[in-house]
Steps between C-alpha positions, in 0.01 A plus 500: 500500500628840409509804633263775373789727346749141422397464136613890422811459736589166351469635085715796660779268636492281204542787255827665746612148473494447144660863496823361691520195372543701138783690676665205628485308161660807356750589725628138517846606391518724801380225732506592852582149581872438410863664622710530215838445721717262421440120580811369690435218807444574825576162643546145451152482395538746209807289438337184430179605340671752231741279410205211454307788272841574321588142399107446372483863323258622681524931574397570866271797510633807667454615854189614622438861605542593841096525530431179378794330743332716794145337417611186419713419814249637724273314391739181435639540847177612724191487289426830496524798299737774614323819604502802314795662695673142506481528102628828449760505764672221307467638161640801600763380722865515317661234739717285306410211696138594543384192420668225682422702807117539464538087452637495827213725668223271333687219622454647856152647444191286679332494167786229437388252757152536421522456131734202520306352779216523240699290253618262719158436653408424143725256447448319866128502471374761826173485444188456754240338346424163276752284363727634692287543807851643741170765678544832540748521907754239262474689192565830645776332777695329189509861253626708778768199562601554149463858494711565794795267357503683208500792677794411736696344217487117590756327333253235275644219627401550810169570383489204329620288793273649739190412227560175466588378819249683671273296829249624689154728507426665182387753678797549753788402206421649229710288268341192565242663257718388233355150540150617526499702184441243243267324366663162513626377834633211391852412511509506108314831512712659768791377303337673174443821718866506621671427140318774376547760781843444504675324217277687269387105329184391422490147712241362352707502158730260648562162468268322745799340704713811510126641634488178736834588651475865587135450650715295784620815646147617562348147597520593856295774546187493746241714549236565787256766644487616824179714686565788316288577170741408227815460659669209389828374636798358276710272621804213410310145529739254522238254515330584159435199267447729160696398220855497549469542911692323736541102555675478764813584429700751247383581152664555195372790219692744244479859488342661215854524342601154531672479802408185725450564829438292826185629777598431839160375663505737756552793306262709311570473112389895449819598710703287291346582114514900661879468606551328164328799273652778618832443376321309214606733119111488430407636812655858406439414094144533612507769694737728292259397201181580671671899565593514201197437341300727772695785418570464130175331386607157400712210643847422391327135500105630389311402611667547845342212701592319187849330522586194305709344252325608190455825595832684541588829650546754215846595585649244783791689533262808676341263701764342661634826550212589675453219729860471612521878577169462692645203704857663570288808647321240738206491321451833540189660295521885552877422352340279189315786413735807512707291275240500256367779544797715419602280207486684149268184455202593681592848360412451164235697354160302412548600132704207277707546273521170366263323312623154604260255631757393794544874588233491804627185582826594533425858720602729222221788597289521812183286429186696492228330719203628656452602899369221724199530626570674843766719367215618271234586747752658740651717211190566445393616820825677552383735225185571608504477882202219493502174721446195336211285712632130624320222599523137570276156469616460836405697813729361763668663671374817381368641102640857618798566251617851615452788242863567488634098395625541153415194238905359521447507919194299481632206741208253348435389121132448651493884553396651159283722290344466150802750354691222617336177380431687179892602437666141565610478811609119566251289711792374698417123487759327312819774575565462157632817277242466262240578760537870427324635193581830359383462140281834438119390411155719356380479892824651613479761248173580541513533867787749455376681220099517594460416860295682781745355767805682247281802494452530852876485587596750228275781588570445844870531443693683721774508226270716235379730864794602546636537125147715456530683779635907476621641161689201362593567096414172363829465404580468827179249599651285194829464643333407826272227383785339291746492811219373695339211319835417212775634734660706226431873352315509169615554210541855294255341279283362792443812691395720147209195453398568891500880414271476248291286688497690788421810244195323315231686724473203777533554877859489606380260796313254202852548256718342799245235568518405110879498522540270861225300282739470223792440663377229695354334194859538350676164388825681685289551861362147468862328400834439653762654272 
């Protein structure tokens, strides 16, 4: 349902946008995308990747602009879109080094933990309600466990360790809710759960014996309940009789990479598989994959919960790189992602220059790929001041989600809203990458382009208030709006089509609506680049 003035506003918008859109398919030459500066490495990264490109003849595209690096690392690093002072501060700022230190502030920044807690809970499946089923006191106890070792800089294989060797109330020990969220508690499930967490393999791919054997290390698990509503207690059960469990006296089974290895009886096989995959290769392969891929939009393996023989990593050389750096650090993940965040790498502009088919493949430009479905609806009400409204299909403990939780804090994947649902974000049953769908469709569009809910938040901006508010030239509003929603100034060209507009005989107030409309609608607010 529309508003009564939406259809006028909405031709309005459309037209402006059509008007810039002209502009920027004209003044493509001048693109304010790229950095002309010559392309010399950075670091080892650099190293290996242009030398890969070089040997296959493929041209790197150039650097991008210092507004497109300031938008895409914010958002990259924390999820969120850098304010309009943020923006222009770095643009203007003529610090050589400008760059690698606002990489260390985001690295600091609380957006950090919350956004990578976000991606993590993806992957390990925090999530309330049915198949999953951990409730809402687990759920909410297992995200802040995450978010907090993030946070605090955890080296990973402790984090690892502590998951899966963790006993005790899933309410008390918030790791034990590893082994409550999935959907198969079998040993073969667990093991399934466990390869794909953490050795990035799909389990169920694998020979059934090899399958047979690593299910031993899990075959000892027990659960029970206690008084309390949906606590559940984990616990080492020597006495299990699942498959693979104890007889009496040791047991024999092989590691996922072949090794044989001897149970004592008395011992509980997580402690020994943990101890084992730690200083496994694959354990960091996986992990320095899975960063990669976060930050640069596709695996080094893709997909990145995909590893196997017949599907190699696009240039080995990086990824070993990668993982042995990352384990030399001590697994240390702030340090995994300076390094590639201040590579000339993840500096590449989003604009090939290569029309090879193994260019993307091969990280020779910045992959264009559109905002997840939280970043969305908190850039979006960033912009215009607006809250989006959260509930869940569960109302223990509570259904109050405070007004001022951003979509990346949300602690539950049973806490949602139709924006949400509607813009792919992953159901979190299976953990699996693919979970996450950020193809564009009509409803998407048509939500952005023609919804009351978009309407609302618009006119209510507090962005366009203040723009509107005393004598601004529109000159001046222009510059405003593009710093504020695109994180860069316009364009010569840009600001003489907002003139006009703004001269056309409409309300200044209705112009700067039509132009946040426009903006927002723009393939370059919606997309990484």
């Amino acid at each position: 349902m529309r508003l009564p003035n939406q259809k006028n506003a909405l031709k309005s918008a459309w037209r402006l946008a059509g008007l810039i859109l002209a502009v920027v398919a004209r003044t493509r030459a001048a693109t304010p995308f790229e950095n002309p500066a010559a392309l010399t490495p950075e670091n080892k990264i650099d190293e290996i990747v242009f030398a890969r490109l070089q040997h296959m003849h493929i041209a790197p595209a150039q650097l991008c602009s210092d507004p497109a690096f300031v938008r895409r690392v914010y958002l990259d690093v924390t999820g969120t879109l850098p304010t309009t002072t943020e923006a222009q501060r770095f643009i203007l700022d003529k610090a050589p080094d400008k760059r690698r230190a606002l990489i260390d502030r985001l690295l600091a920044n609380d957006e950090f933990a919350d956004y990578f807690a976000m991606k993590w809970a993806d992957l390990l499946r925090i999530k309330a309600e049915f198949p999953i089923n951990l409730w809402p006191n687990a759920a909410q106890a297992y995200h802040h466990w995450i978010h907090d070792a993030i946070r605090d800089n955890r080296p990973w294989n402790e984090v690892a360790r502590d998951l899966l060797t963790a006993n005790g109330s899933n309410f008390e020990k918030p790791p034990v809710n590893f082994y409550r969220a999935m959907q198969n508690r079998t040993p073969n499930g667990i093991a399934q759960t466990v390869a794909l967490t953490f050795l990035g393999e799909r389990a169920d791919r694998w020979p059934s014996n090899d399958l047979a054997n690593f299910s031993v290390f899990f075959a000892n698990l027990g659960y029970k309940t206690t008084a309390e509503w949906k606590e559940e207690i984990v616990f080492f059960n020597p006495a299990a009789t699942n498959a693979g469990a104890l007889n009496g006296g040791p047991r024999k089974t092989i590691f996922p990479g072949g090794q044989r290895v001897t149970l004592p009886p008395d011992q509980d096989p997580r402690a020994v598989f943990a101890a084992w995959l730690v200083k496994d290769p694959q354990f960091a392969r996986n992990l320095a994959n899975r960063t990669w891929a976060w930050l640069l939009g596709r695996g080094i393996v893709q997909e990145p919960d995909d590893f196997r023989a017949d599907n190699p990593p696009s240039n080995p050389e990086l990824l070993a790189f990668l993982a042995n750096d990352f384990a030399a650090s001590g697994y240390d993940f702030k340090h995994l992602c300076r390094l590639i965040l201040n590579s000339k790498t993840y500096q590449l502009a989003a604009i090939s220059q290569s029309q090879s088919p193994d260019a993307a493949a091969n990280f020779a430009f910045y992959p264009l790929r559109r905002l997840d479905a939280e970043v969305l609806i908190d850039a979006v009400d960033q912009i215009t001041g607006a809250k989006e409204k959260y509930s869940s299909a569960i109302p223990e403990p509570y259904t109050f989600i405070p007004d001022n939780l951003r979509s990346i804090a949300l602690p539950d994947g049973s806490i949602t809203s139709g924006f949400l649902e509607m813009f792919g974000r992953p159901p979190r049953d299976t953990g699996m990458d693919s979970e996450r769908n950020n193809r564009i469709t009509a409803a998407q569009k048509l939500t952005l382009l023609n919804s009351s809910q978009m309407q609302k938040k618009i006119e209510a901006s507090q962005m366009i208030a203040f723009q509107t508010s005393g004598n601004r030239a529109p000159a001046d509003i222009a510059t405003g709006m593009f710093l504020g929603i695109l994180s860069r100034f316009p364009t010569a060209a840009e600001t003489r089509t907002a003139q006009n507009y703004f001269d056309s005989g409409i309300s200044r107030r209705q112009a700067t609506v039509d132009l946040a409309w426009a903006l927002m609608n723009s393939t370059e607010f919606l997309y990484r680049h």
